[in-house]
PyMOL Python script that loads the backbone (N, CA, C, O; Angstrom):
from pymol import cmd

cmd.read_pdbstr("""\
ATOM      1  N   UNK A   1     -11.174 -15.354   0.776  1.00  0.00           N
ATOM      2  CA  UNK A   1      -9.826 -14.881   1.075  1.00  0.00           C
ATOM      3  C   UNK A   1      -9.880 -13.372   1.317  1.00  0.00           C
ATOM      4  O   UNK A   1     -10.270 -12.668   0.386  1.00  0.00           O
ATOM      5  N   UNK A   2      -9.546 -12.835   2.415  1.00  0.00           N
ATOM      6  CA  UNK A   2      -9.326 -11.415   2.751  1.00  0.00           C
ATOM      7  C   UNK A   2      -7.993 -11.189   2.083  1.00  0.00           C
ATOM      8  O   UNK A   2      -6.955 -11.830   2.243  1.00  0.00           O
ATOM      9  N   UNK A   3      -8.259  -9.999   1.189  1.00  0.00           N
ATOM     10  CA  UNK A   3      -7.182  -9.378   0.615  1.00  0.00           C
ATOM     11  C   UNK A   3      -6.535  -7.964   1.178  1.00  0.00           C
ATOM     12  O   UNK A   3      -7.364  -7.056   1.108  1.00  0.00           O
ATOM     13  N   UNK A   4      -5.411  -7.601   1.655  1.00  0.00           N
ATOM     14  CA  UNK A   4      -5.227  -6.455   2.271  1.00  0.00           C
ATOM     15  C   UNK A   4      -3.969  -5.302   1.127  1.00  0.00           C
ATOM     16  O   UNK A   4      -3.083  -5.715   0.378  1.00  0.00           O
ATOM     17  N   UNK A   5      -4.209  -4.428   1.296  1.00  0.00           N
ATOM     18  CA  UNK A   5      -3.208  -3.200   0.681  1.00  0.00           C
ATOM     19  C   UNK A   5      -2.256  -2.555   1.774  1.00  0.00           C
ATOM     20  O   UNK A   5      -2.581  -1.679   2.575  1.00  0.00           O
ATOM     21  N   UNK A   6      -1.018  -3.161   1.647  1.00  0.00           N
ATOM     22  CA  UNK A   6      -0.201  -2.606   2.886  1.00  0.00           C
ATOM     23  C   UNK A   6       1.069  -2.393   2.253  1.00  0.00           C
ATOM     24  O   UNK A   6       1.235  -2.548   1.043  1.00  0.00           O
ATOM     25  N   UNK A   7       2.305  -1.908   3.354  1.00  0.00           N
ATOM     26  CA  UNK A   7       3.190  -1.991   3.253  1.00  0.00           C
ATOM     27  C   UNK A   7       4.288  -3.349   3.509  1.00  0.00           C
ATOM     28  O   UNK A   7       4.459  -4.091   4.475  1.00  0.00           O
ATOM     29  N   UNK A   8       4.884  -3.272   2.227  1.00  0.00           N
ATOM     30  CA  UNK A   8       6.314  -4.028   2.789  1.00  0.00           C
ATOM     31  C   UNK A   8       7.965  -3.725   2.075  1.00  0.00           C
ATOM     32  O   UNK A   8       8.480  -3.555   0.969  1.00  0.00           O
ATOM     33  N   UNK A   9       8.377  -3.798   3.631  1.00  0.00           N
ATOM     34  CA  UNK A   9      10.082  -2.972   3.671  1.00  0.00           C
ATOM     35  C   UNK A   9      10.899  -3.855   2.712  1.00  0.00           C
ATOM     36  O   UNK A   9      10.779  -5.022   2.338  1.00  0.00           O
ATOM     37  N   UNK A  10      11.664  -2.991   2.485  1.00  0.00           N
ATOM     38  CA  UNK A  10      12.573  -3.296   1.669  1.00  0.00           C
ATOM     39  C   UNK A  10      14.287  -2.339   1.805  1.00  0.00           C
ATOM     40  O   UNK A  10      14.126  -1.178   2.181  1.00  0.00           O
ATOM     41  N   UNK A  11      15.268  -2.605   1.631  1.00  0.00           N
ATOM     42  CA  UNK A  11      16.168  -1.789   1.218  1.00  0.00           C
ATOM     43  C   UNK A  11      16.732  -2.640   3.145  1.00  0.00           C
ATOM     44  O   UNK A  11      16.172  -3.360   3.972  1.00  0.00           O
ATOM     45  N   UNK A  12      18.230  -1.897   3.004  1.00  0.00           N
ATOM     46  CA  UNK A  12      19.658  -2.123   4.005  1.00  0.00           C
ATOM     47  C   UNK A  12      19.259  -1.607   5.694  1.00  0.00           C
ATOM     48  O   UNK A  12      18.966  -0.431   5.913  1.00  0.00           O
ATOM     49  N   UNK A  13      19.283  -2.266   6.400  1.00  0.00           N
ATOM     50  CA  UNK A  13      19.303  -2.060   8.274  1.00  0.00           C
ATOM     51  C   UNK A  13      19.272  -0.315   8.041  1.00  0.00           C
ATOM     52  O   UNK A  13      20.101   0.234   7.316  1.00  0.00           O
ATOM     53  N   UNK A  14      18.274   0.384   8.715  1.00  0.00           N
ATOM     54  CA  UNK A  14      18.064   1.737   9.042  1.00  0.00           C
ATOM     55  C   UNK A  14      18.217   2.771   7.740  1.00  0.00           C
ATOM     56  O   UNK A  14      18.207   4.002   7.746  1.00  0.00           O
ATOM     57  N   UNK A  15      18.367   1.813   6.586  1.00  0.00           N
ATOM     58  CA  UNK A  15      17.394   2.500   4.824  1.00  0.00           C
ATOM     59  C   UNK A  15      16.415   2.299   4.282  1.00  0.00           C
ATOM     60  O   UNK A  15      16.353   2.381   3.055  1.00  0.00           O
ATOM     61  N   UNK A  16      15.566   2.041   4.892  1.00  0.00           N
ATOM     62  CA  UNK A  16      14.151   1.573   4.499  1.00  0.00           C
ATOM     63  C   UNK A  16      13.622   1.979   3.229  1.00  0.00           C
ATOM     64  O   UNK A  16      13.704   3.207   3.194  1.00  0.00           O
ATOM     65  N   UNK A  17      13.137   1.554   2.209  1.00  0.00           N
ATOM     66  CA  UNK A  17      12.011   1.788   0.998  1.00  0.00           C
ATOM     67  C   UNK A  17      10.976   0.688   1.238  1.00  0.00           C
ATOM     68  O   UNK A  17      11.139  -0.392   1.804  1.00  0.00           O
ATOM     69  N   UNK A  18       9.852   1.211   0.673  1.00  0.00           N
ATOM     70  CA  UNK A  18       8.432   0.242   1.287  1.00  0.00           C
ATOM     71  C   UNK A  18       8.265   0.106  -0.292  1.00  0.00           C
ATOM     72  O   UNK A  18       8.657   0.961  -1.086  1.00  0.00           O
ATOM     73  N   UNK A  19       7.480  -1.368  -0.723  1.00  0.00           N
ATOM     74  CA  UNK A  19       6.269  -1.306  -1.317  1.00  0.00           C
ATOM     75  C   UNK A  19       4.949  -1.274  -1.158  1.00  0.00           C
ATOM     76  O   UNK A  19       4.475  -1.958  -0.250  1.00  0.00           O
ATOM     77  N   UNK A  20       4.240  -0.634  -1.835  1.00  0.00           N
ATOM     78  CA  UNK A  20       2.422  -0.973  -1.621  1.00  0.00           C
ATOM     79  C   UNK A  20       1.965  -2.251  -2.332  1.00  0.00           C
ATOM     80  O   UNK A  20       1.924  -2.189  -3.560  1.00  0.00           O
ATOM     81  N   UNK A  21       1.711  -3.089  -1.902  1.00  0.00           N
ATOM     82  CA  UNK A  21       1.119  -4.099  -2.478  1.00  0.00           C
ATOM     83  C   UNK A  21      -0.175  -4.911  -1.672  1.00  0.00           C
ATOM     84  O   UNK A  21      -0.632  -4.722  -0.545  1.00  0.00           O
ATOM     85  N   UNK A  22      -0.608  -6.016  -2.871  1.00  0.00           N
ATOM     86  CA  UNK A  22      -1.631  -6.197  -2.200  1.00  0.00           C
ATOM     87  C   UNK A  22      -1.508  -8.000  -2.237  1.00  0.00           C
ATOM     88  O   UNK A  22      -1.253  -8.827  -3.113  1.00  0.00           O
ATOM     89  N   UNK A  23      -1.870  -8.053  -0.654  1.00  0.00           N
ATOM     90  CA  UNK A  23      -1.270  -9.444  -0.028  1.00  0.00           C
ATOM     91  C   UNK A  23      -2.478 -10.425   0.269  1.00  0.00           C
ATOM     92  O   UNK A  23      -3.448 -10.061  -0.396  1.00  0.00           O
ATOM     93  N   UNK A  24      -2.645 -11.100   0.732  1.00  0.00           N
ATOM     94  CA  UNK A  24      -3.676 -12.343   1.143  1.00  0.00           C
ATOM     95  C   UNK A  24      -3.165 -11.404   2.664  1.00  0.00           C
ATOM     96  O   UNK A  24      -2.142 -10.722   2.733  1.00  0.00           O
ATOM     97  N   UNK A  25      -4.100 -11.589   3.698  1.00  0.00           N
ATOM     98  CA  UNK A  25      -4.378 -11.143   4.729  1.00  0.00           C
ATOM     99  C   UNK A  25      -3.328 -12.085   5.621  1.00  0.00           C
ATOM    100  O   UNK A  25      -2.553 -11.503   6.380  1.00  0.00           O
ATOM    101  N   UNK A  26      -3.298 -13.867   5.509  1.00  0.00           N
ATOM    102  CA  UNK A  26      -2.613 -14.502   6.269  1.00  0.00           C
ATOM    103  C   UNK A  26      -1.104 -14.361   5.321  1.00  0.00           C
ATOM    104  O   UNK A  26      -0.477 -15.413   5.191  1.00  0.00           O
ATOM    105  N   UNK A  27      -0.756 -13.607   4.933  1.00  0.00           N
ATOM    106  CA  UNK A  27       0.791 -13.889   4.699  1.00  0.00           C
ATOM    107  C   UNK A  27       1.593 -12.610   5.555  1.00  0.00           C
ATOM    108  O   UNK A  27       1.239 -11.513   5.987  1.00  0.00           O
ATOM    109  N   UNK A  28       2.579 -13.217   5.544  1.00  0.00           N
ATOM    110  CA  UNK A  28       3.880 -12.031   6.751  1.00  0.00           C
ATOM    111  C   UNK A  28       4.170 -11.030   5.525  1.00  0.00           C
ATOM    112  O   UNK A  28       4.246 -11.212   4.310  1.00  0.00           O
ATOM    113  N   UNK A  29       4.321  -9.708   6.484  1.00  0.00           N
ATOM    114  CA  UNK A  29       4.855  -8.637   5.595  1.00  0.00           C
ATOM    115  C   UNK A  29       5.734  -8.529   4.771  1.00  0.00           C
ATOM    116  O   UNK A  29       5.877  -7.518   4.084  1.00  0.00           O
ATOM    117  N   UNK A  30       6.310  -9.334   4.719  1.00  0.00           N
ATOM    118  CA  UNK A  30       7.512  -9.303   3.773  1.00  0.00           C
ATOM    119  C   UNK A  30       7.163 -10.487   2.664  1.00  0.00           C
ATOM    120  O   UNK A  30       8.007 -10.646   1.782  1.00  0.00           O
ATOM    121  N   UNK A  31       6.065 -11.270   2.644  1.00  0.00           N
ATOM    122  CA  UNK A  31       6.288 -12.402   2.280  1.00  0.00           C
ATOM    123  C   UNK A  31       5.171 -12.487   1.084  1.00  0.00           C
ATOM    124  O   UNK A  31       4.800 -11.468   0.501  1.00  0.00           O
ATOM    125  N   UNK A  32       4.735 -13.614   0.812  1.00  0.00           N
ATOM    126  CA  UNK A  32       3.919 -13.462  -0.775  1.00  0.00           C
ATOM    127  C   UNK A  32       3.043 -12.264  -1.071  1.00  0.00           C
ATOM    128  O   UNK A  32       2.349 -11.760  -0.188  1.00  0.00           O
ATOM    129  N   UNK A  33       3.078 -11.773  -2.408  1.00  0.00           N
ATOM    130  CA  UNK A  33       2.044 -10.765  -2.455  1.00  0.00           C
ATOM    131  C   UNK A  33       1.759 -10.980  -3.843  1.00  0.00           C
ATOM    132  O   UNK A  33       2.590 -11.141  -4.736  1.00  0.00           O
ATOM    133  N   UNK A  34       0.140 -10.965  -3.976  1.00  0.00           N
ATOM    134  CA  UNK A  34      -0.772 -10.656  -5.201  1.00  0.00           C
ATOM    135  C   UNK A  34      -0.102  -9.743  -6.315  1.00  0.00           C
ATOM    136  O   UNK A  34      -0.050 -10.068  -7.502  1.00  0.00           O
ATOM    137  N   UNK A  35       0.316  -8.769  -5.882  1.00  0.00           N
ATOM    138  CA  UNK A  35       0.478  -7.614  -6.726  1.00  0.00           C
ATOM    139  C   UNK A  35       0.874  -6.126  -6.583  1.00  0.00           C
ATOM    140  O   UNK A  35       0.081  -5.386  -6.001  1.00  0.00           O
ATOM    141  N   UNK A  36       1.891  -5.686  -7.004  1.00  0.00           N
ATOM    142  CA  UNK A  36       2.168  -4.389  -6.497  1.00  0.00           C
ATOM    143  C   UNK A  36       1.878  -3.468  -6.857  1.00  0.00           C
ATOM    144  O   UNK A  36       1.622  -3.350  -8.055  1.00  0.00           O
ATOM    145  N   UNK A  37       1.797  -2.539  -6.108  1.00  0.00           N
ATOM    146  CA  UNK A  37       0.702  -1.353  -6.794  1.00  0.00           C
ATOM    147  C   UNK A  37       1.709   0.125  -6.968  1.00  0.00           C
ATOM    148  O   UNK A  37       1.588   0.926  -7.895  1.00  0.00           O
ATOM    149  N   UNK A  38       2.731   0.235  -5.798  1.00  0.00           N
ATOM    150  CA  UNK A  38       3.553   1.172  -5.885  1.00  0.00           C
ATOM    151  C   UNK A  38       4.717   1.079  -5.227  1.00  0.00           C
ATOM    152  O   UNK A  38       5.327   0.047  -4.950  1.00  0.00           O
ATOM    153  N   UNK A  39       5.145   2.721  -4.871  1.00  0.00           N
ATOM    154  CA  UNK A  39       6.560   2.562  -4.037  1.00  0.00           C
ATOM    155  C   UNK A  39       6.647   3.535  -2.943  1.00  0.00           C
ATOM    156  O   UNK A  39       6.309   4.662  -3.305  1.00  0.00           O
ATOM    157  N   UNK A  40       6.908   3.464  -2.027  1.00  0.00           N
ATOM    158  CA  UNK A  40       7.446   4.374  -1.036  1.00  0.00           C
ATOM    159  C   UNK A  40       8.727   4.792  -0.463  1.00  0.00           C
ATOM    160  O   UNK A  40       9.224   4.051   0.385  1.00  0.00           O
ATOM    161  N   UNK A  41       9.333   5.859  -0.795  1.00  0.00           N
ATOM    162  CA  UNK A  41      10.763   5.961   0.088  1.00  0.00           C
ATOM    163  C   UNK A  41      10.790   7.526   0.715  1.00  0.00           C
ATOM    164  O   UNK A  41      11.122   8.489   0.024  1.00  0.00           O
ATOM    165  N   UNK A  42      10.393   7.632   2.119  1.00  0.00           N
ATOM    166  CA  UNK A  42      10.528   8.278   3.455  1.00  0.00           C
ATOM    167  C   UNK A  42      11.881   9.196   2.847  1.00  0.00           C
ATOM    168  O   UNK A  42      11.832  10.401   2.600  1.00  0.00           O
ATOM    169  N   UNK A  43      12.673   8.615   2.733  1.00  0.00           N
ATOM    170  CA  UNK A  43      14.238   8.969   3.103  1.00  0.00           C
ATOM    171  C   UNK A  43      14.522  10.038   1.803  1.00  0.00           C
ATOM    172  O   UNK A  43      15.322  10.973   1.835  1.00  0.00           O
ATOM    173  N   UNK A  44      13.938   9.778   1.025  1.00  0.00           N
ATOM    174  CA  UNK A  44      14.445  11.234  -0.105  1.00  0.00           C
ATOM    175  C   UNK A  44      13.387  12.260   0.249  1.00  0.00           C
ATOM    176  O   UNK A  44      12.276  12.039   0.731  1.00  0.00           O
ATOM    177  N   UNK A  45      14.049  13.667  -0.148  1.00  0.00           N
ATOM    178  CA  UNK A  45      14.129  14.896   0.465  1.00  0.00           C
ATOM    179  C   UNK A  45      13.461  15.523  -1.567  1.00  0.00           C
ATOM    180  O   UNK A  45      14.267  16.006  -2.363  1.00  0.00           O
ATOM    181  N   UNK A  46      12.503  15.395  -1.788  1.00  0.00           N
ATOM    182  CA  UNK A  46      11.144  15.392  -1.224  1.00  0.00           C
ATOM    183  C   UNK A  46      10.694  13.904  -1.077  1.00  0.00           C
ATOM    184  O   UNK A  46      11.109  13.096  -1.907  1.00  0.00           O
ATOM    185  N   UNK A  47       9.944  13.530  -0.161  1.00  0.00           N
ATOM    186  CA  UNK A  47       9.794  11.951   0.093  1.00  0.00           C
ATOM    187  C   UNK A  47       9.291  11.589  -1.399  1.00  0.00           C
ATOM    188  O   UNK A  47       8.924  12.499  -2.142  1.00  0.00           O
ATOM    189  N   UNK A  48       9.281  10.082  -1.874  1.00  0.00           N
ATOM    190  CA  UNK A  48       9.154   9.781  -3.221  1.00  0.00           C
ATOM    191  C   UNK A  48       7.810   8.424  -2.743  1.00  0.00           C
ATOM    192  O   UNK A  48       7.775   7.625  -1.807  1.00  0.00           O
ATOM    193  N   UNK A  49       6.769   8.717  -3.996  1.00  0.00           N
ATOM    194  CA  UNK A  49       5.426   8.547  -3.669  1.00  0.00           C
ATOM    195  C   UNK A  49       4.953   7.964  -4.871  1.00  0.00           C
ATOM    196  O   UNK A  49       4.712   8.769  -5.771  1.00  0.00           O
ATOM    197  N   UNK A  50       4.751   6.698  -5.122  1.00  0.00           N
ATOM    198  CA  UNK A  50       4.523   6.261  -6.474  1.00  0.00           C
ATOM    199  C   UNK A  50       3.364   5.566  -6.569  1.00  0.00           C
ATOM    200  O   UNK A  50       3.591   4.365  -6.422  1.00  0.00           O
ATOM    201  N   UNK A  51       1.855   5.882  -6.810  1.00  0.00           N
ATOM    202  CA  UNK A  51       1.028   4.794  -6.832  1.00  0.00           C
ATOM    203  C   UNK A  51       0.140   4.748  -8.212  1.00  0.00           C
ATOM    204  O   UNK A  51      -0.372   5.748  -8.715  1.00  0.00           O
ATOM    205  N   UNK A  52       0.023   3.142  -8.848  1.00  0.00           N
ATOM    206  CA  UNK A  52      -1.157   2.948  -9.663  1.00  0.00           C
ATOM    207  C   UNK A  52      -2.360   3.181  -9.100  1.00  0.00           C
ATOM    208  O   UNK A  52      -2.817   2.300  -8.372  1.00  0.00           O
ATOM    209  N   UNK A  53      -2.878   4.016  -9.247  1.00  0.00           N
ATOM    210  CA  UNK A  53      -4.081   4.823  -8.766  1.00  0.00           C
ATOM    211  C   UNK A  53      -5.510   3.911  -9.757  1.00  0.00           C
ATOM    212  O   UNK A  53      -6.709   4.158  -9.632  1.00  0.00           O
ATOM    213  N   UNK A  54      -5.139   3.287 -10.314  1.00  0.00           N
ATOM    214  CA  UNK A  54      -6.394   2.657 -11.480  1.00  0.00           C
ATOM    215  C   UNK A  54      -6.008   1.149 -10.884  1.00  0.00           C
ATOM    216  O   UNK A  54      -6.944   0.354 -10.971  1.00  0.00           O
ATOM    217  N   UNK A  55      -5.000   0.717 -10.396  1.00  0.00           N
ATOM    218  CA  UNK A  55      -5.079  -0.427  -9.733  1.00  0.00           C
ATOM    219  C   UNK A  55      -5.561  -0.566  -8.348  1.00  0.00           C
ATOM    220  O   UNK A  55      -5.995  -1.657  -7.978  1.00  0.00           O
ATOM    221  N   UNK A  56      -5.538   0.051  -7.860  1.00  0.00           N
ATOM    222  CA  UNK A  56      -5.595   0.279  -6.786  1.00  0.00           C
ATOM    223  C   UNK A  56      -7.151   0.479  -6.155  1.00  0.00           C
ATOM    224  O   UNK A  56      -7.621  -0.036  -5.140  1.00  0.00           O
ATOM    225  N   UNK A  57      -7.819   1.462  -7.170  1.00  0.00           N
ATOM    226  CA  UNK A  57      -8.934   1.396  -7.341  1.00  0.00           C
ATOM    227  C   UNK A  57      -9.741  -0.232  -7.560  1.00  0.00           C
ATOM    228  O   UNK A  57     -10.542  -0.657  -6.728  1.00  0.00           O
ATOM    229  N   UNK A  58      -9.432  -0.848  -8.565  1.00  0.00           N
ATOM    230  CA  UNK A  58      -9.387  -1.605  -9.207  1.00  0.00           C
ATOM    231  C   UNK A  58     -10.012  -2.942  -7.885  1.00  0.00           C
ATOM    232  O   UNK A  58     -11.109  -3.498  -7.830  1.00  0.00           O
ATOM    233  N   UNK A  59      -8.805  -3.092  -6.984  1.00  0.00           N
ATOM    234  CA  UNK A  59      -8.720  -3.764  -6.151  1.00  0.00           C
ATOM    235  C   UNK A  59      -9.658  -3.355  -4.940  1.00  0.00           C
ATOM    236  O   UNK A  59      -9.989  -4.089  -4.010  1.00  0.00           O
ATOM    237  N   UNK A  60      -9.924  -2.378  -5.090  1.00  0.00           N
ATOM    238  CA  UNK A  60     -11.133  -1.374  -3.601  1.00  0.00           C
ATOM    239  C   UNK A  60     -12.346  -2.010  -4.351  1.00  0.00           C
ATOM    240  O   UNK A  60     -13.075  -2.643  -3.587  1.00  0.00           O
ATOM    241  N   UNK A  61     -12.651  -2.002  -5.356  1.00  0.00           N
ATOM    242  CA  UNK A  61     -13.447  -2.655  -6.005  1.00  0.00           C
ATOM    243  C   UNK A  61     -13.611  -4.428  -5.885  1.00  0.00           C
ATOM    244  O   UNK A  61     -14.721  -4.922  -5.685  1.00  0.00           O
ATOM    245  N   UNK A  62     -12.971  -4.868  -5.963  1.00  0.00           N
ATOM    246  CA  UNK A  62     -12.726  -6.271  -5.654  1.00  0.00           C
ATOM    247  C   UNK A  62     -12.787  -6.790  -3.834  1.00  0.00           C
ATOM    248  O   UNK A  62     -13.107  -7.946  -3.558  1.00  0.00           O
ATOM    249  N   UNK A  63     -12.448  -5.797  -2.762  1.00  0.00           N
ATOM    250  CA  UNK A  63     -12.783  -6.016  -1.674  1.00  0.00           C
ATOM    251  C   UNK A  63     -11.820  -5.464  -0.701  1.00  0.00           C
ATOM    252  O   UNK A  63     -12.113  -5.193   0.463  1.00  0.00           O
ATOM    253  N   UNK A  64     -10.567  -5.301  -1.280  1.00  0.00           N
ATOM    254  CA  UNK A  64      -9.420  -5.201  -0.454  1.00  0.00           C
ATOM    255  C   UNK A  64      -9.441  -3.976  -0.057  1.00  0.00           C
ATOM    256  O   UNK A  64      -9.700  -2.954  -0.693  1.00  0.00           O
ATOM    257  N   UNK A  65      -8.940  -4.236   1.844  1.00  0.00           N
ATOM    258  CA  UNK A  65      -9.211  -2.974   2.623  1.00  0.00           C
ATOM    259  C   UNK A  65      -7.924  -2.474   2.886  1.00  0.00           C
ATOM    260  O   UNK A  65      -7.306  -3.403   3.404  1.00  0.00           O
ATOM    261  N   UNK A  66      -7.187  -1.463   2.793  1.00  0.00           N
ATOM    262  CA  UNK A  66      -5.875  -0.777   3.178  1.00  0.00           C
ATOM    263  C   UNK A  66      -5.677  -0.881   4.721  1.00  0.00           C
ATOM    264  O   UNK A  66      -6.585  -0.618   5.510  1.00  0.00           O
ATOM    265  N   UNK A  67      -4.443  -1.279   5.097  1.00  0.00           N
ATOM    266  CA  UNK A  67      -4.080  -0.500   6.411  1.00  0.00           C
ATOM    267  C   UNK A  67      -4.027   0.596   6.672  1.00  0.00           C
ATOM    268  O   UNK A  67      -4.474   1.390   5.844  1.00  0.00           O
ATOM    269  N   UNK A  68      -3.541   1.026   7.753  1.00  0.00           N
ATOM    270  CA  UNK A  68      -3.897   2.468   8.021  1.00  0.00           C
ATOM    271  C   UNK A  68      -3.124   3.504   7.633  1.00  0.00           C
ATOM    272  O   UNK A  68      -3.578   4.589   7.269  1.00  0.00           O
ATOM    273  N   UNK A  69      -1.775   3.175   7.702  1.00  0.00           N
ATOM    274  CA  UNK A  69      -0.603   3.422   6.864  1.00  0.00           C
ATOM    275  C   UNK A  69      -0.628   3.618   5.389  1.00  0.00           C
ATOM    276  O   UNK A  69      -0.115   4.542   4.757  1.00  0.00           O
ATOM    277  N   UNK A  70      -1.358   2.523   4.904  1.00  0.00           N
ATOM    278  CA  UNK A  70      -1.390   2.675   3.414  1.00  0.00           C
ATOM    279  C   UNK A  70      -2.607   3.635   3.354  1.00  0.00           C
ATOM    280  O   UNK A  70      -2.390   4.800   3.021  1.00  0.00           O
ATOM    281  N   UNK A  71      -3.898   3.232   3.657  1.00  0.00           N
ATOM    282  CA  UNK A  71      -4.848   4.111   3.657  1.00  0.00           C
ATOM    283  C   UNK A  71      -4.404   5.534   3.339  1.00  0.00           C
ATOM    284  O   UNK A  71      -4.611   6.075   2.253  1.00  0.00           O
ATOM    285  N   UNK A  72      -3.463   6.378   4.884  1.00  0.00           N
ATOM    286  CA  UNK A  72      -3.115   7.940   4.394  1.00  0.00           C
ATOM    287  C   UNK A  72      -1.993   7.818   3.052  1.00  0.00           C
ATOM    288  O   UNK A  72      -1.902   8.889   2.454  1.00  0.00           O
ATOM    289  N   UNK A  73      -1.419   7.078   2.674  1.00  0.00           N
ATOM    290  CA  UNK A  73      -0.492   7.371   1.706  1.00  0.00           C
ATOM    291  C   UNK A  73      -1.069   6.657   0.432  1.00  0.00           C
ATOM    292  O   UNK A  73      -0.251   6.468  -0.468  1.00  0.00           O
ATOM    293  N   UNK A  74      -2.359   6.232   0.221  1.00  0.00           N
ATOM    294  CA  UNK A  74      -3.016   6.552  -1.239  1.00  0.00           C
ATOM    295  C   UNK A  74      -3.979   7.545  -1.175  1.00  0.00           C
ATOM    296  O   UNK A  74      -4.546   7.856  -2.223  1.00  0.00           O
ATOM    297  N   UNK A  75      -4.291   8.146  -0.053  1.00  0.00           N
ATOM    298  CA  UNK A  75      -4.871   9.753  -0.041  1.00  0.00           C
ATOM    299  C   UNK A  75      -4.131  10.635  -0.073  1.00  0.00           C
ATOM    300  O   UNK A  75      -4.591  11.742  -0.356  1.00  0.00           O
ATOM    301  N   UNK A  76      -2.671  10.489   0.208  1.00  0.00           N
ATOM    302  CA  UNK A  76      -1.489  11.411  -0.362  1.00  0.00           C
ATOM    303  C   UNK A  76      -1.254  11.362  -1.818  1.00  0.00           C
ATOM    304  O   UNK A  76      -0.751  12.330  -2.389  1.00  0.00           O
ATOM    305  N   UNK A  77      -1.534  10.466  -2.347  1.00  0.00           N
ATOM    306  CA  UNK A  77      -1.710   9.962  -3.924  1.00  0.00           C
ATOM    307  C   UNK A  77      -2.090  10.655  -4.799  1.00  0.00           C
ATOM    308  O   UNK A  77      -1.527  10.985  -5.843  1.00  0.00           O
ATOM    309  N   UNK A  78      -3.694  11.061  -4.148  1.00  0.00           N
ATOM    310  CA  UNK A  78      -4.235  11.658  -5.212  1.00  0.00           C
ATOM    311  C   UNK A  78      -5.652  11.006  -4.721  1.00  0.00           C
ATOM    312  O   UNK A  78      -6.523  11.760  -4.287  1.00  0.00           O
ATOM    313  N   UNK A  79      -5.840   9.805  -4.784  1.00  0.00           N
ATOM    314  CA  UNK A  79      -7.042   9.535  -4.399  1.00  0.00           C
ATOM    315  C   UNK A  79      -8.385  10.227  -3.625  1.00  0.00           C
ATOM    316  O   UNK A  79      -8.176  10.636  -2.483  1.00  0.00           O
ATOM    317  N   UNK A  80      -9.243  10.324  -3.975  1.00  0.00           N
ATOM    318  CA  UNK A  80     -10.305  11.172  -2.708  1.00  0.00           C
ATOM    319  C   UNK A  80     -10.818   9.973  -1.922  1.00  0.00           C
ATOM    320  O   UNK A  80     -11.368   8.899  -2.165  1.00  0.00           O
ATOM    321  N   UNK A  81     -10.262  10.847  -0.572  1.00  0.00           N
ATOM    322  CA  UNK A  81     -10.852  10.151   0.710  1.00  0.00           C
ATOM    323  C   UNK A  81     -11.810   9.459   0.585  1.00  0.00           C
ATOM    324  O   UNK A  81     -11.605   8.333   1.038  1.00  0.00           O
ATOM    325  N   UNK A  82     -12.888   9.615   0.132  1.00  0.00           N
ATOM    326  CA  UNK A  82     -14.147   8.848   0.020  1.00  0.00           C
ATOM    327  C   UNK A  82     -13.732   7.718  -0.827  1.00  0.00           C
ATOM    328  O   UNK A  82     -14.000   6.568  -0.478  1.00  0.00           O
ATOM    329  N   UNK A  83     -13.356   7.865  -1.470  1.00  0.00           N
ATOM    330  CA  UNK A  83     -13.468   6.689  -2.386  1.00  0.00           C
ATOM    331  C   UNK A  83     -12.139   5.119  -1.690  1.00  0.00           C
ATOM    332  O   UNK A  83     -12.032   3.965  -2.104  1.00  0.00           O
ATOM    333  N   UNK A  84     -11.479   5.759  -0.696  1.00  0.00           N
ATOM    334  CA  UNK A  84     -10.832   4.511  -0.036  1.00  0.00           C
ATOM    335  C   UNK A  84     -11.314   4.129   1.294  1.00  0.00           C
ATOM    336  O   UNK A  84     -11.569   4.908   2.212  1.00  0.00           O
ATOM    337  N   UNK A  85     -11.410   2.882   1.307  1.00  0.00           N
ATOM    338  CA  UNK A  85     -12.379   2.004   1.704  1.00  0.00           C
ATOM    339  C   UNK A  85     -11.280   2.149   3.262  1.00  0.00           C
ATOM    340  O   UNK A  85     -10.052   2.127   3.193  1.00  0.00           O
ATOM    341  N   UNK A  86     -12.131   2.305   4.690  1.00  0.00           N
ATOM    342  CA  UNK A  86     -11.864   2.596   5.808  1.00  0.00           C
ATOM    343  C   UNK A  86     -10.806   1.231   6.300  1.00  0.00           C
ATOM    344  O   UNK A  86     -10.863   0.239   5.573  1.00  0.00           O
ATOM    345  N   UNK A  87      -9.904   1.187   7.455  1.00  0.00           N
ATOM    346  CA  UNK A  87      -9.140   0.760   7.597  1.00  0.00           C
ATOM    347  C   UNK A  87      -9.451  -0.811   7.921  1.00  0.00           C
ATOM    348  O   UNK A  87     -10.598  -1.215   8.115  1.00  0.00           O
ATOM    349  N   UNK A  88      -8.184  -1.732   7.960  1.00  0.00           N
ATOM    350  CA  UNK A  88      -8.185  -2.771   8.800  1.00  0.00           C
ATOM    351  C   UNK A  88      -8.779  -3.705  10.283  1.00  0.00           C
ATOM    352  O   UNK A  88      -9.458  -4.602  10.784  1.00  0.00           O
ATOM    353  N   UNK A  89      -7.529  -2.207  10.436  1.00  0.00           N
ATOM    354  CA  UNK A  89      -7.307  -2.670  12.240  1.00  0.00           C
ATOM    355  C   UNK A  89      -7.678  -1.463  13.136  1.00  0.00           C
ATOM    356  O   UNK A  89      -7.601  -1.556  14.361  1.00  0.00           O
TER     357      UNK A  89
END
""", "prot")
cmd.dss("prot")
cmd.show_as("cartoon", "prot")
cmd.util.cbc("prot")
cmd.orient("prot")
């Protein structure tokens, strides 16, 4: 089973908040997920950035590759570049 670390939307038509979670590769973005790892919301002024950084790890360890999206925003985290595993797609 390919496991992926991505985003999925959440919140009202043109208010978006994302979660980071980590999905089975064949499920739709919005739809079953393994486990969540954090939060994202764009829209607050300073943007708001929430990640389990020991899970997350955790799971880079286990196999799962980030999208590309998620990729830069668990290196906004805190994470060092090196240590997250290169993209998807």
């Amino acid at each position: 089973m390919a496991v992926h670390i991505r985003l999925r939307r959440h919140g009202k038509t043109k208010q978006p908040t994302y979660r980071l979670v980590v999905a089975d590769s064949r499920a739709p973005r919005n739809g079953k997920f393994i486990e969540n790892i954090g939060h994202y919301d764009p829209r607050r002024e300073p943007v708001e950035l929430v990640v389990n950084v020991e899970r997350a790890r955790h799971w880079f360890k286990s196999g799962a590759k980030p999208t590309e999206t998620a990729r830069d925003l668990l290196v906004k985290a805190g994470i060092p570049e090196s240590e997250v595993p290169p993209v998807v797609r």
